[in-house]
Each structure stands twice: as C-alpha cells, then as structure tokens.
C-alpha positions in Angstrom: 206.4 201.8 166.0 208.6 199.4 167.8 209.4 195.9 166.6 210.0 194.6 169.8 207.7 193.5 173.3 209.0 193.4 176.6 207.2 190.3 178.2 207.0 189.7 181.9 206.6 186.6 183.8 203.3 184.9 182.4 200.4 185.4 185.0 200.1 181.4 185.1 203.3 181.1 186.5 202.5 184.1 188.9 199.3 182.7 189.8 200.9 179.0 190.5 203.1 180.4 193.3 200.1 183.1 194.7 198.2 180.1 195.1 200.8 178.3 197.4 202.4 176.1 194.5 206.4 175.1 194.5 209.2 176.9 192.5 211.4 175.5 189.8 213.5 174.0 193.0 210.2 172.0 194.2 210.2 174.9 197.2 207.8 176.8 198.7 208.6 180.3 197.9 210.4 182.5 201.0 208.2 185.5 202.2 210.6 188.9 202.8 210.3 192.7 203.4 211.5 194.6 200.7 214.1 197.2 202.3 213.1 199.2 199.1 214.7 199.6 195.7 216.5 196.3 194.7 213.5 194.4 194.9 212.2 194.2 191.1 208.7 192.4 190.8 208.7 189.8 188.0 205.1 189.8 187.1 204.2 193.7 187.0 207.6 194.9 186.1 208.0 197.2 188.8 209.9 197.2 191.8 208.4 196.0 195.3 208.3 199.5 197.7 209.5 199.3 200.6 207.8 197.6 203.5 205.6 195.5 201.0 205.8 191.4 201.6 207.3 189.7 198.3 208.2 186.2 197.8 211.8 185.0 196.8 211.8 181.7 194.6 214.0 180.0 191.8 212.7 181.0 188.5 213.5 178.4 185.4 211.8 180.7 182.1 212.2 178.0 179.8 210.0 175.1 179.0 211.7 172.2 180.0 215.4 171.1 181.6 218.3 171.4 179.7 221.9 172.7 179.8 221.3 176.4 179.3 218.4 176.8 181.1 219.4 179.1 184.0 217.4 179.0 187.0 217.8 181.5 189.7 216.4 183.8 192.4 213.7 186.3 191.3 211.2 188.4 193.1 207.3 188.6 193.3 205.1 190.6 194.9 203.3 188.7 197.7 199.6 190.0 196.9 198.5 189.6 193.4 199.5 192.4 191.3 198.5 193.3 187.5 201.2 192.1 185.0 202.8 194.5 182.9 201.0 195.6 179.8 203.0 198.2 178.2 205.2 196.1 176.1 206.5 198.0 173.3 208.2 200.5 176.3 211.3 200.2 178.4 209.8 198.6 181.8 209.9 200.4 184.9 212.5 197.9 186.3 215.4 198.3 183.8 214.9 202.3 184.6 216.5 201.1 188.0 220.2 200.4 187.2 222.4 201.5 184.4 223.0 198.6 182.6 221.9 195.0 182.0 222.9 191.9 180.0 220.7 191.2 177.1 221.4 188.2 175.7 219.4 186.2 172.4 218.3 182.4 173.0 217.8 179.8 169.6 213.8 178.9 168.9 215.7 175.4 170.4 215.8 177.6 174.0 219.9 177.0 173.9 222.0 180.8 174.5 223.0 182.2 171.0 226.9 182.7 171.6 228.3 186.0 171.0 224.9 187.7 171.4 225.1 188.9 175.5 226.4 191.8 176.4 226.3 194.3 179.1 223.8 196.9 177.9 223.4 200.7 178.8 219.5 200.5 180.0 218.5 203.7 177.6 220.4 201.2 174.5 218.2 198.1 175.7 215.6 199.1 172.6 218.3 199.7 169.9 220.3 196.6 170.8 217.5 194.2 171.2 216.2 194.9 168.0 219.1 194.5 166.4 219.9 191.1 167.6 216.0 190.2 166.9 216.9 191.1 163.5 219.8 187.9 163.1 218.9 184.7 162.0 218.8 182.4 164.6 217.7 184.2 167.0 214.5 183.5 168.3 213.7 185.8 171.6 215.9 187.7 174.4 216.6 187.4 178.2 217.7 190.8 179.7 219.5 189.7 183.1 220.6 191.8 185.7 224.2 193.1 185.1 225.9 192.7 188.6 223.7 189.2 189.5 222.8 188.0 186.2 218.9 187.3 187.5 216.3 187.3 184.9 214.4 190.1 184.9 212.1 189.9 181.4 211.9 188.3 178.1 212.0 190.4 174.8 210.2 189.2 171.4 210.1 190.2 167.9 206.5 192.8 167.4 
C-alpha cells in the first residue's frame, strides 16, 4: 500500500472561481481554448482536451502571504468538473511530460532546501516518499519542470 496521496486543488477553491470569485492576484480569471495537451486541469487532475473553455488564474496553495509562497498561472476547467479521487496513484497529468520538480515544504509552509529536484514522472512515487520520510518535512509541491507551475500537492498516507 502507498504511504503517500496525491491531492488536487481543494474543490472550495475550485468552486470560488466557478462561481465568478477573484484569484490570488484579486482578478477575474481569463477564459481560453485549450489547443490540446498542455492544458493540465488543477481540480480533476487531468488535462483540458482540446476545444474545451478553461480559465487561466494565479494560484497561491498556501494559507497565507509569505516569502516562499509562490503564486503563479494554473489552469481550470471552465465547467465544473469532479476532483480527483484516486490519490494513492500517479495522476493523469504527471503521465504528460517526463519529468517534474518535486520539492518538500516545512509544516511552517517555508521550501525545505535541498529537497527539489527534477524528477523522472515514473520516480515521482519513490522519491516523494522518501523525502516524506525526513524530519521536517511536512508535505510536497510537484511543479512543472520546464515552468515551474504547481500542479499538485503530495502528503504522507
């Protein structure tokens, strides 16, 4: 059995910006077309097909303001979609490029140095367990390897 969750964007947040609310910028999230594969869905974990309306916001997942709280563009499917359930398996959008950073965060949200590195996508499991085993680390960000955008969160089981 796995010791670790893959967690996607909470439906809250999700739900916030369905429902016309701002993003982490105070803006109105963009409405685009997605020309097809490069358009990974934050709430389902899956990427937006082509032709399908998404929205393009800045995305803060941390709980408040602070030095290493990286904020940046993130997709969403325009039309509520189901978020991803499956999270003791490899999501459907890190089966879409070869490699992505993982990196492990402190319980005090701040970037556990040393800890990122760019991460074969089949290694992701192996990797993030093995960082979730150190002290001091509390959770994971896996970011996109070529844009560094956040992609999902990964937990200790």
């Amino acid at each position: 059995m796995s010791r670790i969750s893959f967690s996607a964007m909470p439906t809250i947040d999700a739900t916030l910006l369905w429902n016309g609310g701002i993003d982490a910028y105070g803006q109105q999230p963009e409405t685009m077309v997605s020309d097809g594969p490069g358009n990974p869905c934050r709430h389902c974990l899956r990427n937006i097909e082509e032709g399908e309306e998404l929205f393009v916001f800045a995305y803060r997942p941390f709980p408040e303001l602070q030095p290493y709280a990286e904020t940046g563009p993130v997709f969403l499917h325009k039309r509520p979609c189901d978020r991803y359930a499956a999270e003791e398996v490899l999501p459907p959008v890190l089966k879409t490029s070869p490699d992505f950073i993982v990196r492990g965060y402190g319980a005090n949200d701040r970037i556990v140095y040393g800890t990122g590195a760019v991460t074969r996508s089949e290694d992701i499991p192996a990797y993030a367990d093995e960082l979730l085993r150190r002290d001091g680390i509390a959770y994971l960000h896996v970011r996109s390897a070529r844009n560094n955008c956040y992609q999902c969160r990964i937990d200790k089981r």
